[in-house]
C-alpha positions as CSV (number, residue, x, y, z in Angstrom):
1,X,-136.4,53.3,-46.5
2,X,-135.3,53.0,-50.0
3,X,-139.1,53.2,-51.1
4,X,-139.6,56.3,-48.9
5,X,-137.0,58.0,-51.0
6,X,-138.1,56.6,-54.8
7,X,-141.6,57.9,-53.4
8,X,-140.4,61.4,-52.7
9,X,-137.9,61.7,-55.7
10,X,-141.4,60.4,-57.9
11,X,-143.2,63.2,-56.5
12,X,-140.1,65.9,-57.2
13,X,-140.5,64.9,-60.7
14,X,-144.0,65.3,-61.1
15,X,-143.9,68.1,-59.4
16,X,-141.0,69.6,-62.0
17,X,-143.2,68.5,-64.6
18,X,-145.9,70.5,-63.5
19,X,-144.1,73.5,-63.0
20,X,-142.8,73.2,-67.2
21,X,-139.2,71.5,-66.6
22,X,-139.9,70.6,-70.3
23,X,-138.7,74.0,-71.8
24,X,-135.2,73.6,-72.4
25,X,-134.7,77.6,-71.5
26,X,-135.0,76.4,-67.7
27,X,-132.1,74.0,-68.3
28,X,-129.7,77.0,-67.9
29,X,-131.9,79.2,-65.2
30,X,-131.4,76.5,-62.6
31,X,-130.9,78.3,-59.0
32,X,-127.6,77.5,-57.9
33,X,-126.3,74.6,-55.6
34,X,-124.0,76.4,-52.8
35,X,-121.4,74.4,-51.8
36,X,-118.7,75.4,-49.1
37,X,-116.1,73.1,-49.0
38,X,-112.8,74.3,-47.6
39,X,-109.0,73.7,-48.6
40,X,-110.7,71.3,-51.2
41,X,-110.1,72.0,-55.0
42,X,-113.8,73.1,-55.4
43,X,-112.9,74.2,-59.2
44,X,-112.2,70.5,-60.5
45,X,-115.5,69.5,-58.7
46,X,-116.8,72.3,-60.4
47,X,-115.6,71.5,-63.7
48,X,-116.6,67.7,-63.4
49,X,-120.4,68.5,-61.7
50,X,-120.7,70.8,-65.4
51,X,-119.5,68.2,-67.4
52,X,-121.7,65.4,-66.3
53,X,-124.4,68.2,-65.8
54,X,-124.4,70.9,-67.8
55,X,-127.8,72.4,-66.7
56,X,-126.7,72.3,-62.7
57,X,-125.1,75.9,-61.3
58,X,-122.7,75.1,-58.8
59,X,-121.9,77.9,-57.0
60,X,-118.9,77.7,-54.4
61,X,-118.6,79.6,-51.1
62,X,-115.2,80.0,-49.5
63,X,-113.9,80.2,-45.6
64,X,-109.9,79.9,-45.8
65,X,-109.9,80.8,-42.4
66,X,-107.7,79.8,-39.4
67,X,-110.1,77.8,-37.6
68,X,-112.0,75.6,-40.2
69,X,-113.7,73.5,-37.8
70,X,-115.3,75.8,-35.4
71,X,-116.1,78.1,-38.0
72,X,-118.0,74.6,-40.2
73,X,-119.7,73.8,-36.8
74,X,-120.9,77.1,-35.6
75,X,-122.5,77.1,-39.3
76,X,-124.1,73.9,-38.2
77,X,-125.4,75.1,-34.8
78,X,-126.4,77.9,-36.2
79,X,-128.5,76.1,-39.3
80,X,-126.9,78.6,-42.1
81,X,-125.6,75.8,-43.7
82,X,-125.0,75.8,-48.0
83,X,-126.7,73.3,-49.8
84,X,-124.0,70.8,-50.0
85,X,-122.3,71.2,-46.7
86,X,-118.9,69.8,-45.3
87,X,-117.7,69.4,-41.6
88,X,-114.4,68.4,-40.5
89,X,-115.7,66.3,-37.1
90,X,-118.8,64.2,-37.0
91,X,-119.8,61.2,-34.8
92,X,-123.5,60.1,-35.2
93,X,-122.9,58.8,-31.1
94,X,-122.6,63.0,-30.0
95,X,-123.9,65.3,-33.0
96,X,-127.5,65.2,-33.8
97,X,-128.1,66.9,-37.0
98,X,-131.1,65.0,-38.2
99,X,-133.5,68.5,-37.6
100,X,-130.9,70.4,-40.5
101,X,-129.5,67.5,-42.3
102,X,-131.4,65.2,-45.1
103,X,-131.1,61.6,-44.5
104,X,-129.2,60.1,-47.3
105,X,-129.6,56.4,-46.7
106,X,-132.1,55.2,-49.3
107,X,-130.0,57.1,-52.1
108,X,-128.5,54.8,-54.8
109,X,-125.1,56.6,-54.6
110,X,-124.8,55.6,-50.8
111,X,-124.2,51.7,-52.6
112,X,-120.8,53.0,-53.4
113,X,-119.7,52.9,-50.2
114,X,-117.7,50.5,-48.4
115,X,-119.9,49.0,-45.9
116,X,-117.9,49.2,-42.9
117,X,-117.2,53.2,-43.9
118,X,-121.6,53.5,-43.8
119,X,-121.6,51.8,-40.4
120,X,-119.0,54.0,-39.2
121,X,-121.4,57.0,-39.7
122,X,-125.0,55.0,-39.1
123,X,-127.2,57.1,-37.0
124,X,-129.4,54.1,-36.2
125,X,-129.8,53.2,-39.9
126,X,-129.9,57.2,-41.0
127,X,-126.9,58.6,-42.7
128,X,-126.8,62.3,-42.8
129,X,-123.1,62.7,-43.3
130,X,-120.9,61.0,-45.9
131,X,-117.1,60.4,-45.3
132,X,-114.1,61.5,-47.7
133,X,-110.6,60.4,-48.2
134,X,-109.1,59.6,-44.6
135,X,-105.9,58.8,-43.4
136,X,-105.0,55.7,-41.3
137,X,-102.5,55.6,-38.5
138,X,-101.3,52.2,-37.6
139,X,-97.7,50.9,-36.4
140,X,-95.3,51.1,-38.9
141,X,-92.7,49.0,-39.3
142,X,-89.3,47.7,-41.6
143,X,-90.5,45.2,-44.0
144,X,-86.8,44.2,-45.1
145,X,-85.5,43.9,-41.4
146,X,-88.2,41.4,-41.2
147,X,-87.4,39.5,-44.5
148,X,-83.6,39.9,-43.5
149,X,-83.9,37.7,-40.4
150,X,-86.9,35.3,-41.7
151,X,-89.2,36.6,-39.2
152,X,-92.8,36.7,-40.0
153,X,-95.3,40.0,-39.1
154,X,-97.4,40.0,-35.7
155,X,-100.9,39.3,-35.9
156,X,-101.6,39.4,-32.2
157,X,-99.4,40.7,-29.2
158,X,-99.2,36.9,-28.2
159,X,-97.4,37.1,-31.6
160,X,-95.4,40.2,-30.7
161,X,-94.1,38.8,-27.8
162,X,-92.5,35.6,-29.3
163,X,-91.0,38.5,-31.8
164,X,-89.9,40.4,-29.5
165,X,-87.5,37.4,-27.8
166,X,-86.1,36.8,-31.4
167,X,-85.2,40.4,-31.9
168,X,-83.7,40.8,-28.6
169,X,-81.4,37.6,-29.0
170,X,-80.8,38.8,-32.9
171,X,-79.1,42.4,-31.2
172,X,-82.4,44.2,-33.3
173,X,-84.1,46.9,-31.3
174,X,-87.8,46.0,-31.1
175,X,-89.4,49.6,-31.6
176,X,-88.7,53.5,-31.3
177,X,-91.6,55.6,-30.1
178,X,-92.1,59.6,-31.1
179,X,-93.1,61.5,-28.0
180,X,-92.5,65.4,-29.1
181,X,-96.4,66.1,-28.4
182,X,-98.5,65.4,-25.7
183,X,-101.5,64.4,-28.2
184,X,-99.2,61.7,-29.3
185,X,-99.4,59.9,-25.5
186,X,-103.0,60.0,-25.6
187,X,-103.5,58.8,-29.0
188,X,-101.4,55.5,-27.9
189,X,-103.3,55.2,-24.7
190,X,-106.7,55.4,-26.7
191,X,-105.0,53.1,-29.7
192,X,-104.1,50.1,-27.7
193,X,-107.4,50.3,-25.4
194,X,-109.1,50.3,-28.6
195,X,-108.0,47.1,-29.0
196,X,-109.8,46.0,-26.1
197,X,-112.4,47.5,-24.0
198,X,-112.9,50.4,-25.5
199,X,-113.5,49.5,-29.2
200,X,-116.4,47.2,-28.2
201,X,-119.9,48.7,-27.7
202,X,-119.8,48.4,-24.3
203,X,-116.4,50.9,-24.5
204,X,-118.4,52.9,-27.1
205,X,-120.7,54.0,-24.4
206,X,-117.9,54.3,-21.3
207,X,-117.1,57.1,-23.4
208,X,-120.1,58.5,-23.5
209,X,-120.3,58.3,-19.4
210,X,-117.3,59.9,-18.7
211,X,-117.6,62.7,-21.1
212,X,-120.9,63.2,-19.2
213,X,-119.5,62.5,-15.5
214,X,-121.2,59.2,-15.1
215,X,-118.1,57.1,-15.2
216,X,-114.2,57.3,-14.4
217,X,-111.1,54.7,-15.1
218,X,-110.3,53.7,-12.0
219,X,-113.9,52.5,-10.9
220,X,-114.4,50.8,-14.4
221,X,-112.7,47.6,-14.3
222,X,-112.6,46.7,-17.7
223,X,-110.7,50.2,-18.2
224,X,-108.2,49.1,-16.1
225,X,-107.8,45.9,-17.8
226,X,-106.8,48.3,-20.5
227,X,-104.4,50.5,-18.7
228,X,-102.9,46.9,-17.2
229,X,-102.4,45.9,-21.2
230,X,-100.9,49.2,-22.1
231,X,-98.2,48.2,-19.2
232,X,-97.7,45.1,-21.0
233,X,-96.4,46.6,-24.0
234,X,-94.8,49.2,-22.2
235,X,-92.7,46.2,-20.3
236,X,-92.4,44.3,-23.6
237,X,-90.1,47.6,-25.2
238,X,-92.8,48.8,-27.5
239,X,-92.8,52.1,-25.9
240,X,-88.6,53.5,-26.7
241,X,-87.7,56.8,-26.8
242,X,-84.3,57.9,-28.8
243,X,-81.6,58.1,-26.8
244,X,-80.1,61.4,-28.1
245,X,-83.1,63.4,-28.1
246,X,-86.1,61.7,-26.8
247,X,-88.5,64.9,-27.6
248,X,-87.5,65.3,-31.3
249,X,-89.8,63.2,-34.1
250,X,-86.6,64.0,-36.5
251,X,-84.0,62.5,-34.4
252,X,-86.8,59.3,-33.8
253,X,-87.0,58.7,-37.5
254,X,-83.1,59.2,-38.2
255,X,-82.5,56.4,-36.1
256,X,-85.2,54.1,-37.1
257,X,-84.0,54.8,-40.6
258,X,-80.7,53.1,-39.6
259,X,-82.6,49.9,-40.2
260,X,-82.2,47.8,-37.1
261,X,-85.4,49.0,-35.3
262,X,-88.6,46.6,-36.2
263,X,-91.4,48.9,-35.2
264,X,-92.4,52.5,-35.1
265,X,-95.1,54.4,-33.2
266,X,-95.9,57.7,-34.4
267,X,-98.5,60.1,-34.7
268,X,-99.0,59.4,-38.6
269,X,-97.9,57.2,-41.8
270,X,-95.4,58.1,-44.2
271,X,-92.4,56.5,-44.2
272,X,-92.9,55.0,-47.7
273,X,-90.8,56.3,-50.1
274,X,-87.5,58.2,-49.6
275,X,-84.1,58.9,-50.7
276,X,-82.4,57.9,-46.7
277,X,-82.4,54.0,-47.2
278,X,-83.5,51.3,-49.1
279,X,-85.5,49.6,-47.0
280,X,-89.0,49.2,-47.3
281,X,-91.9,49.7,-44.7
282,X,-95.4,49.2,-44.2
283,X,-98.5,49.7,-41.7
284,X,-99.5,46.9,-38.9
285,X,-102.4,47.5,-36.8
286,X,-102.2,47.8,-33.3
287,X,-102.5,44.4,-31.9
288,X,-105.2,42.8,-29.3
289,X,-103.8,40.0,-27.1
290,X,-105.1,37.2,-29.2
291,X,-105.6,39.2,-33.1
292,X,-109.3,39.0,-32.8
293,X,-109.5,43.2,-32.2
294,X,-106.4,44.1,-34.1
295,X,-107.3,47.9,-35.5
296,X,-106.2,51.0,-37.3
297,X,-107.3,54.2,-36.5
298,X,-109.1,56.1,-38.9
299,X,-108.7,60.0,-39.3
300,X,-111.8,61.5,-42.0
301,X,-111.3,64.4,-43.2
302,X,-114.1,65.3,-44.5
303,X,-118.1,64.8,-44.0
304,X,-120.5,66.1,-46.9
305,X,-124.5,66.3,-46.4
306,X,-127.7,68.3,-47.7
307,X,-129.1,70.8,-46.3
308,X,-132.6,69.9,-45.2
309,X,-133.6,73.3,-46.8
310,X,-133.3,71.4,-49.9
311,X,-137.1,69.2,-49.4
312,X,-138.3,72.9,-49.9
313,X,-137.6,72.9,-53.2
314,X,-137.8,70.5,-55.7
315,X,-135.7,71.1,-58.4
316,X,-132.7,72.2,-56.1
317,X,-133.0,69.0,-54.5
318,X,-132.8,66.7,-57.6
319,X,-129.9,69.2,-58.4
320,X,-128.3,68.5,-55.5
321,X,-128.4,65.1,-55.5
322,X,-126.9,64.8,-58.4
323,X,-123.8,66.7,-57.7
324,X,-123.8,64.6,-53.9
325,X,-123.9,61.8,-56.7
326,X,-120.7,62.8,-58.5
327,X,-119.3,63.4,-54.8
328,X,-119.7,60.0,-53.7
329,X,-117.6,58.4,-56.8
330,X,-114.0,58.5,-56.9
331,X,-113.7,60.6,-60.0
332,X,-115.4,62.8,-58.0
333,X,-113.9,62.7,-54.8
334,X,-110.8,62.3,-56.5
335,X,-111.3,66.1,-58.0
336,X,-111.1,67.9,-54.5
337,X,-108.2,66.1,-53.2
338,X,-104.0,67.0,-54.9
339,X,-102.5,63.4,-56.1
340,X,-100.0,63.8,-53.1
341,X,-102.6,63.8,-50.8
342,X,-104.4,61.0,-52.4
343,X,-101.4,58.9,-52.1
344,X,-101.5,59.5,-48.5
345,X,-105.0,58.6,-47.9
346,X,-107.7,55.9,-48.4
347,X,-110.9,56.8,-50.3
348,X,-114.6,55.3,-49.2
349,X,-115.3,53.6,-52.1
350,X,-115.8,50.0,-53.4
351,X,-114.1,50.8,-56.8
352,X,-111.2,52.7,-55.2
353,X,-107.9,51.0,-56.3
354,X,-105.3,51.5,-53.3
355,X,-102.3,50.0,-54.9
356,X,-100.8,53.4,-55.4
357,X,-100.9,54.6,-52.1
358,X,-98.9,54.0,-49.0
359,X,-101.8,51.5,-47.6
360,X,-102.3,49.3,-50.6
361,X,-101.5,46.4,-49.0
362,X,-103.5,46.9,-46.0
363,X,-107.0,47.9,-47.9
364,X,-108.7,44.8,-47.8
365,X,-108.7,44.3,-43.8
366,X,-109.0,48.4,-43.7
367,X,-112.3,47.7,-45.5
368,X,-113.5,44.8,-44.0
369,X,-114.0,46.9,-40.5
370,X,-110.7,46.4,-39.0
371,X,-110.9,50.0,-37.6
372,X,-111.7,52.0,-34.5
373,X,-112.3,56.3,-35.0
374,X,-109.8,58.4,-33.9
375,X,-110.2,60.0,-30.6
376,X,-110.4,63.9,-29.8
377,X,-113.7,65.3,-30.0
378,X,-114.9,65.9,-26.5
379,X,-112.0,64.9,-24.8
380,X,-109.6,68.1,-25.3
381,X,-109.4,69.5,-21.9
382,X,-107.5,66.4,-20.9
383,X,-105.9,65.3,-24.1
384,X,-102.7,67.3,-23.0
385,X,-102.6,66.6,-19.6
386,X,-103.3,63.4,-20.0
387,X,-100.9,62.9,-23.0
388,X,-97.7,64.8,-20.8
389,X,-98.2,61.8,-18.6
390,X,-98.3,59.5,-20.8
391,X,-95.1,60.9,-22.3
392,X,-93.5,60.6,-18.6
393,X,-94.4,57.2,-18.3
394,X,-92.7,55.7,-21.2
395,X,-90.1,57.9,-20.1
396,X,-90.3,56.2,-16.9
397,X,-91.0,59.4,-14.9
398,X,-94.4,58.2,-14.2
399,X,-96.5,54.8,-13.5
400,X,-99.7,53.7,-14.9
401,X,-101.5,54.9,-12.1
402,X,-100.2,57.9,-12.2
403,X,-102.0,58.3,-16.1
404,X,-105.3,56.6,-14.4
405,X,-105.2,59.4,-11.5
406,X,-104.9,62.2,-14.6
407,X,-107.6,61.0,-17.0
408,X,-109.7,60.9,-13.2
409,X,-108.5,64.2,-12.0
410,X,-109.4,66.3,-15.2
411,X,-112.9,64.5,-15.2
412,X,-114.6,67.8,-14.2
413,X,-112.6,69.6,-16.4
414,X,-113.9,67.6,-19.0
415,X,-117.7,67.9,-18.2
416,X,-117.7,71.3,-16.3
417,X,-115.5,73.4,-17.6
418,X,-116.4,75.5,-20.1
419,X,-114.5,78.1,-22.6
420,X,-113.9,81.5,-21.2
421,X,-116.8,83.8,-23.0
422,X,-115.3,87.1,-24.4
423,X,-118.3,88.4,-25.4
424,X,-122.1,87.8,-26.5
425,X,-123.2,88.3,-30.3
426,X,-126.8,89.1,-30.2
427,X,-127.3,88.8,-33.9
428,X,-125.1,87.9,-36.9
429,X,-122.4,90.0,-37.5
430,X,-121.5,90.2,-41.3
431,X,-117.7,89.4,-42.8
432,X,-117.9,92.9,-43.8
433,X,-118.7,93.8,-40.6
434,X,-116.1,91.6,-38.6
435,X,-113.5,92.9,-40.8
436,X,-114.1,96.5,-40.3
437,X,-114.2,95.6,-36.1
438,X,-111.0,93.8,-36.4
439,X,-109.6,96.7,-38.4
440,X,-110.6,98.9,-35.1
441,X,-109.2,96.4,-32.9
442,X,-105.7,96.2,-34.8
443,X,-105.4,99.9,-35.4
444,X,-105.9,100.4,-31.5
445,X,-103.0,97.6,-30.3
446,X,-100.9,98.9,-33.1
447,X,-101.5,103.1,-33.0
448,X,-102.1,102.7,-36.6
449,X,-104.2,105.6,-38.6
450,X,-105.7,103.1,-41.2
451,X,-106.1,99.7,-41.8
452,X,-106.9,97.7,-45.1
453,X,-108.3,94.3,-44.3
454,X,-108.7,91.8,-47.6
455,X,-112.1,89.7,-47.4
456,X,-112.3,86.4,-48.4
457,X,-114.7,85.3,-51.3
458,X,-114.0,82.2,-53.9
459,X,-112.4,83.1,-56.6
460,X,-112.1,80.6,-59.9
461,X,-108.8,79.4,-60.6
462,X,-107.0,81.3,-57.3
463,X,-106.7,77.5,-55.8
464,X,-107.7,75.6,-52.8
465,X,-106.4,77.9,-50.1
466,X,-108.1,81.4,-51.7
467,X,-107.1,84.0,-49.5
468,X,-105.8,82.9,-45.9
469,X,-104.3,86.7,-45.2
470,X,-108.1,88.4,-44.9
471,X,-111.9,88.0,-42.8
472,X,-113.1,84.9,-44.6
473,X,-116.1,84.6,-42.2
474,X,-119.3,86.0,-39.8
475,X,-119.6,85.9,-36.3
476,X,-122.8,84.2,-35.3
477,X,-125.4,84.7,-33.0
478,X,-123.8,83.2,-29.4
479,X,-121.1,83.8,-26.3
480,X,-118.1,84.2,-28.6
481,X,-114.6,82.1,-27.3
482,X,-111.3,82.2,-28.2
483,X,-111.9,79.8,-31.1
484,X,-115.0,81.8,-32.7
485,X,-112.4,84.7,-33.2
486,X,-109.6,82.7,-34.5
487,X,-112.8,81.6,-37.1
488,X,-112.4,85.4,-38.6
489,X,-109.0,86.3,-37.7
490,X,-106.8,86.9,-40.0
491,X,-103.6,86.4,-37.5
492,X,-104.9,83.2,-36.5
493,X,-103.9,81.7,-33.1
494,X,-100.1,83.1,-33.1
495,X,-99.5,85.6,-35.9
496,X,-98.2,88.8,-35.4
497,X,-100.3,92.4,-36.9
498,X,-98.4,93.5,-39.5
499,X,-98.1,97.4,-40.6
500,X,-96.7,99.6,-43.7
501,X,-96.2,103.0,-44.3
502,X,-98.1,103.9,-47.2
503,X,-99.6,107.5,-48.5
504,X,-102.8,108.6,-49.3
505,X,-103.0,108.0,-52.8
506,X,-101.4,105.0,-52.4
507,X,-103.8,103.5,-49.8
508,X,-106.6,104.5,-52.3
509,X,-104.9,102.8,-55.3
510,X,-104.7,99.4,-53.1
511,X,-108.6,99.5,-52.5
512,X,-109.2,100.4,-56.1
513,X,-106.9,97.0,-57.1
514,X,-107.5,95.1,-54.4
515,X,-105.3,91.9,-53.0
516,X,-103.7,89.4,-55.3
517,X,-103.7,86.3,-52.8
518,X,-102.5,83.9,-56.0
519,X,-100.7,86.0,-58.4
520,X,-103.5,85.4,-61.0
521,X,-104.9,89.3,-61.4
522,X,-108.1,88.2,-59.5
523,X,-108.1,89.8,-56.3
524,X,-109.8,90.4,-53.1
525,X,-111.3,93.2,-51.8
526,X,-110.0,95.4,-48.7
527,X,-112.0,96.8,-46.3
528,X,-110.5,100.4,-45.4
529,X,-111.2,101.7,-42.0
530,X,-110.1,104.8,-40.9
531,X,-110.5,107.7,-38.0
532,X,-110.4,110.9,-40.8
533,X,-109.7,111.9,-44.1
534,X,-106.4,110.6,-46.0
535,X,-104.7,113.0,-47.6
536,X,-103.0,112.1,-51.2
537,X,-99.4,113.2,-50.4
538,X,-99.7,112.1,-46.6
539,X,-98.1,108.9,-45.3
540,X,-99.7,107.2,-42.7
541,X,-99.1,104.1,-40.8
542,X,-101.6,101.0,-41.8
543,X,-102.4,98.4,-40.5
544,X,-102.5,95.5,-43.6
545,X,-104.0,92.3,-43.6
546,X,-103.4,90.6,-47.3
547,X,-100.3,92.0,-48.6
548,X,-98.3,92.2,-51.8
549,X,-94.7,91.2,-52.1
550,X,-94.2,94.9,-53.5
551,X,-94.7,96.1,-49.9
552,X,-92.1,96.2,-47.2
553,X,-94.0,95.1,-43.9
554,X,-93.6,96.1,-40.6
555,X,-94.5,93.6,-37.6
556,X,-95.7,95.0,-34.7
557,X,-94.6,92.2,-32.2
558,X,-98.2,92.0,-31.1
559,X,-100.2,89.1,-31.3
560,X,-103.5,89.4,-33.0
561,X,-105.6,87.0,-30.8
562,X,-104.2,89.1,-27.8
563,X,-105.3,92.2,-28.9
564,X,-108.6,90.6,-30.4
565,X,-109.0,89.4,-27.1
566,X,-108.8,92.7,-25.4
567,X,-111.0,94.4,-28.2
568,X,-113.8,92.3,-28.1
569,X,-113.8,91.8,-24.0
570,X,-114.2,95.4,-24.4
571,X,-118.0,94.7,-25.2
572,X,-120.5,92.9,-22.6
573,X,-122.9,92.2,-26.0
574,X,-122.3,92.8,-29.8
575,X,-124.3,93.8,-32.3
576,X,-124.0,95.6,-35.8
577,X,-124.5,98.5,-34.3
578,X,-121.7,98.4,-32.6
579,X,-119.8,97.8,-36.0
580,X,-118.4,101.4,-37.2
C-alpha cells in the first residue's frame, strides 16, 4: 500500500515539474486548500500551516451553526465536501466514504499515530478518517480514601467485590451514581456490556443485527449474560443514587466530595482539580469479571480526511497533504484545541506527553487498546427510553427484564422509524437563500415588517465560535427533518425569535455596518428582507438575528424551530425559486 502511494506522490511530482513548479512566482499563486473545521481555532492552524509552508493558501470555511453534526454529514452525503474535511461521528463498521474520501493509509504521517487509535478507525486496512483529541470516560474514584484505609485499586470485578466487603465493614460507601439524564442509563448499560460480549467482535457485529432487525437481547444469550452482569454490579452497590436528590449531578458530586464514597459513575471526567477538598482522584476502567476486558470508553471529537477531489489535481493534493501532515502532529493538533480543553482530553499521538492532563496516569493502558467506542450513533430512538429504564432500575422502580423488554420493544423504532420529512429540497438552496426564507418565516410567526439576518462567513481573528446568532449554512438537495433546519437556524432547537424597534435609517445603517459577533470591528453581513419600502423617519418592528449590545431586544415568546417548522411544512418541494 505504501508503494501504491510513493508511486502516485512520484508521478504528482513529475507531473508538477512538467507543468513549471520551478518558477518561484507559482510559490505564492498556489489555489487554496479549503478547510472547514468547526468550533476549532482554525487561525493557529492557519498561522502554523504558513509557517512551516509559506507557499500553501489555507483558506478556512466556517459553519457555527446549531447542529454541527448533521450539517458536517449532510456535506458528506451530499459529496460538497472542502478539501480538508472534518466530521464529528465516524465508524468505518456503518459509514462508507471510500467513493469521496482518499485513503490515507500508506502516508508517512499516519506513523504518528498510536496504533490502537489507527485500528480504531481501520476500514479493512484503509483509513480515510483520522481521529483528534478525545475524551475518555471511565469510573472515577478517591485516590486518598483508598491510601487512607490501605486498600489497593480493582483490576477486575472479582477485585471489586473483595473491595467492596472491606468498605462496607470500614462504614465507607462503595459508590454514588449520577442519574439526571436518561443517556447516562444507557451509556452504563453499553459500558459494562462492553466489558463483555459486546466489546468482542462477535458483539461488534450484534450491533450491527439489531440496528438492522436481525437480532434482539432477549434471544441473544450472550446479551443476556451481559444484562445478568450489569445485575451483579447493581446487587454489589455500584449503582447508588444520592439520597437527597437522586436526579441532581450537583447534589451527586457534593456528596461524593465529602470523601467517604470510593467510586463515581458519571457521564464524564473531571473531578481533578478543585478548591472543595483535598483529596485526590483518578479514572479506573470499567471492570470485566476477571480484568482481562477492563475498558474506557472513548469519545473523538473530531475526524479529518481529503477530499477525493484532490487526485484531480496535483499540486492541491501535495498541498494538502502537507497541511493533513502538520494536522496529524501534536503541534498541530495542539493549535485547534484551547489548553483547557487539552487538559481535558487525550491526543492520538505517540509523542503526546499526558502528564498534564487529568488522564496521565492512565495513558499507557489507554494506548495499549484498553478501549471500547462510545455508543450513540444509530441507536437514538431508544437511547432515551432505554436509558429512563435504566434510571428506574437502579432506582429500584424497575428489573433487568424490564430494560431487556425496552431495548426489544423499541427495535422497530430503531430500524423502521424514520424522521418526520417537513419538506423536499429539490436542489441546493444557498446560505443567502436560507436566510432570506427564514427571514420570511420569522417575520410571519412574529408580525414583523422587516427582518435583518447576520450570515455566517470566517472571519480572521473573530475566534473559534465566529458568529453563532446568524445562517451559517445551505440546505441540501433531500427530504429536510427537524435536524437539517436546526443546521441553518439561527434559534437552534429552543431559542426564542427575538425583535427591536428600529427606524428606517437606522435599519439601513445596520446593513451598511453589519454584525460585530466578537467585538473586533469585523463584522458579518445581514440579510434584509422586507414586504415594502422603509422609510427614513419610520420605525418598524424587526425581526434581528445577530444583535448588538446597543440594541434593546424584544423576545417574542415563539420558538424558532416551531415556527420554522410550520414555514417550511408550508412547501410540498423547495427550490430557489421559491426563495423571495
Amino acid at each position: 500500500m505504501k508503494l501504491r502511494k510513493l508511486l502516485s506522490l512520484s508521478i504528482a511530482a513529475i507531473l508538477l515539474c512538467f507543468s513549471g513548479c520551478v518558477n518561484k512566482n507559482t510559490l505564492s499563486k498556489h489555489e487554496p486548500i479549503t478547510i472547514l473545521a468547526p468550533y476549532l481555532e482554525c487561525d493557529r492552524l492557519v498561522d502554523l500551516v504558513h509557517k512551516k509552508y509559506p507557499e500553501i493558501n489555507l483558506k478556512v470555511l466556517s459553519y457555527s451553526g446549531a447542529n454541527t453534526t448533521t450539517y458536517l454529514q449532510n456535506m458528506l452525503a451530499a459529496d460538497d465536501l472542502p478539501d480538508i474535511c472534518t466530521q464529528t461521528i465516524y465508524d468505518p463498521n456503518i459509514d462508507d466514504v471510500s467513493d469521496r474520501m482518499i485513503d490515507l493509509a500508506g502516508y508517512d504521517f499516519t506513523d504518528n499515530y498510536v496504533e490502537s487509535r489507527l485500528q480504531d478507525i481501520s476500514d479493512d486496512g484503509a483509513i480515510y478518517m483520522l481521529p483528534s483529541a478525545y475524551s475518555c470516560i471511565g469510573i472515577t474514584y478517591n485516590k486518598t480514601l483508598l491510601e487512607k484505609h490501605g486498600w489497593k485499586l480493582p483490576k477486575s470485578f472479582h477485585d471489586l467485590e473483595k473491595l467492596a466487603k472491606k468498605a462496607k465493614k470500614a462504614g465507607v460507601q462503595l459508590c454514588l451514581t449520577q442519574i439526571e439524564y436518561p443517556g447516562y442509563g444507557f451509556q452504563y448499560m453499553c459500558n459494562i456490556a462492553d466489558t463483555a460480549f459486546l466489546g468482542t467482535f462477535q458483539g461488534k457485529q450484534w450491533q450491527k443485527d439489531y440496528l438492522t432487525g436481525k437480532a434482539n437481547v432477549s434471544d441473544t444469550k450472550k446479551m443476556m449474560d451481559c444484562m445478568d452482569y450489569i445485575q451483579k454490579w447493581k446487587d454489589l452497590g455500584m449503582f447508588t443514587a444520592n439520597k437527597k436528590n437522586p436526579q441532581s449531578d450537583d447534589e451527586t458530586i457534593k456528596e461524593f466530595m465529602k470523601g467517604n464514597t470510593l467510586f463515581l459513575l458519571g457521564s464524564k471526567n473531571g473531578i481533578g482539580e478543585t478548591d472543595g477538598t483535598k483529596d485526590k482522584f483518578g479514572l479506573m476502567p470499567y471492570l470485566s469479571e476477571d480484568g482481562s476486558q477492563n475498558v474506557y470508553i472513548l469519545n473523538v471529537t473530531r475526524f479529518h480526511g481529503l477530499s477525493k477531489k484532490l487526485e484531480k489535481d496535483p499540486q492541491k493534493l501535495k498541498d494538502a497533504l502537507k497541511v493533513m501532515k502538520v494536522i496529524s502532529s501534536v503541534e498541530g493538533t495542539s493549535a485547534l484545541y484551547e489548553e483547557a480543553t487539552l487538559k481535558a482530553n487525550l491526543l492520538p499521538f505517540k509523542d503526546w506527553n499526558a502528564d498534564n492532563t487529568y488522564y496521565g496516569d492512565i495513558a499507557d493502558e489507554i494506548n495499549a487498546g484498553n478501549t471500547a467506542p462510545l455508543i450513540y450513533v444509530g441507536w437514538e430512538n431508544t437511547l432515551v427510553n432505554t436509558g429512563y429504564r435504566m434510571l428506574e432500575y437502579i432506582q429500584d422502580k424497575a428489573t433487568i427484564k424490564d430494560v431487556v423488554d425496552q431495548l426489544d420493544k423499541d427495535q422497530d423504532r430503531v430500524v423502521n422509524n424514520k424522521p418526520e420529512v417537513i419538506t423536499t429540497t429539490t436542489e441546493v438552496i444557498s446560505q443567502k437563500s436560507c436566510a432570506k426564507l427564514i427571514g420570511r418565516c420569522f417575520m410571519e410567526a412574529t408580525k414583523s415588517d422587516a427582518a435583518l439576518i447576520s450570515l455566517g462567513k470566517w472571519i480572521k481573528g473573530n475566534g473559534k465560535e465566529q458568529n453563532m446568532a446568524g445562517v451559517n449554512g445551505k440546505l441540501y438537495a433531500q427530504d429536510i427533518t427537524e435536524s437539517d433546519i436546526c443546521s441553518i437556524l439561527p434559534t437552534g432547537w429552543y431559542d426564542t425569535i427575538q425583535t427591536v424597534q428600529l427606524s428606517g435609517r437606522e435599519i439601513k445603517q445596520l446593513c451598511k455596518d453589519g454584525y460585530d459577533a466578537a467585538g473586533t470591528g469585523n463584522t458579518y453581513p445581514y440579510v434584509l428582507v422586507k414586504d415594502k419600502k422603509l422609510e427614513a423617519d419610520q420605525t418598524y418592528k424587526v425581526v434581528i438575528c445577530g444583535a448588538g449590545k446597543e440594541l434593546t431586544l424584544n423576545d417574542s415568546g415563539i420558538v424558532g424551530m416551531n415556527a420554522a417548522k410550520d414555514f417550511f411544512s408550508k412547501f410540498k418541494t423547495l427550490s430557489e425559486a421559491d426563495v423571495k
